[in-house]
C-alpha positions, 0 to 999 in steps of 0.5 A: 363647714367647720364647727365654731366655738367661743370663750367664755370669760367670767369674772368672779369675787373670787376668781376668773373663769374661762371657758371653750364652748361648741356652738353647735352644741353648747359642749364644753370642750375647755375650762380652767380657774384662776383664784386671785392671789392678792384677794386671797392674801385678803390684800387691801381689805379691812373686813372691820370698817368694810373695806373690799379691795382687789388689784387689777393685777388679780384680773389681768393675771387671772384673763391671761392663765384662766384662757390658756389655761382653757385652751390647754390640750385643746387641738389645733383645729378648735383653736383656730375655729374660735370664732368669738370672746365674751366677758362676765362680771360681777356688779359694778367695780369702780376704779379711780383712773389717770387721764388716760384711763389707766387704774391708779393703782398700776401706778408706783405712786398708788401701786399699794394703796387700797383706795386706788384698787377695785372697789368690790360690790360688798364694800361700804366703806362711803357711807357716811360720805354718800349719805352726806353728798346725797343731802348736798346733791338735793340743791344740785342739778346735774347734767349726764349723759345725752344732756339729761338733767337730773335733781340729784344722783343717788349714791347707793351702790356705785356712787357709795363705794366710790366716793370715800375713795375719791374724796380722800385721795383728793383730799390728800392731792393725789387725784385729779379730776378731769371734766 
């Protein structure tokens, strides 16, 4: 029986790493980074109001170096012995997206624009406006996932750094909201 082995993916604040392991022994056999060449730009963020963005081009850029990179010397017989992939992230990293699912910010119109990018677990840039939803949400009742209401959902973390984002691009009519 031939020995198997997996990639590992894990996204970081700073970069993407990947990994090839032996999974009869946990050996690593491939490795490689890939910094984000945007984030290192400090691109989209504004460390004074706490604004902490990324371009998803950082993480697709950085999956498709980092994993060839990790499969660089490696012989034939491991690569075609790779028997599964499995991915690491971060916290939450929220994204406002089209209709479709696709990020806004891969779109022209939004392609330079920090509120369509990846907000990052350190940014806090919604406060005031999570802190002002969070007091309209107390007359509020909320229907979620599986049909289970809710009185209110807190903003904290997800919520918090998203909803300064979304508020202002729908204020400024460039989003849309589908339900």
């Amino acid at each position: 029986m031939s020995k198997k082995y997996v990639i590992g993916i894990d996204y970081g604040t700073d970069s993407v790493r990947s990994v090839v392991v032996d999974t009869t022994n946990g050996e690593t056999v491939g490795t490689s980074v890939f910094d984000y060449p945007r984030w290192k730009k400090s691109l989209y963020c504004n460390p004074s109001v706490n604004q902490f963005r990324q371009h998803p081009l950082d993480y697709l850029e950085g999956l498709e170096h980092s994993v060839k990179g990790a499969l660089r010397g490696l012989s034939e017989e491991i690569i075609k012995n790779i028997a599964g992939i499995s991915f690491d992230t971060t916290g939450s990293t929220p994204v406002a997206v089209d209709k479709e699912g696709v990020p806004l910010s891969m779109k022209k119109d939004f392609e330079h624009d920090p509120d369509a990018m990846f907000i990052l677990w350190k940014d806090h840039t919604a406060v005031k406006e999570a802190a002002e939803i969070n007091e309209l949400s107390k007359s509020w009742e909320v229907q979620i996932l599986l049909n289970t209401k809710v009185a209110s959902i807190p903003l904290n973390g997800f919520g918090q750094r998203c909803s300064k984002s979304f508020v202002k691009m729908k204020k400024s009519g460039k989003m849309l909201f589908h339900g």
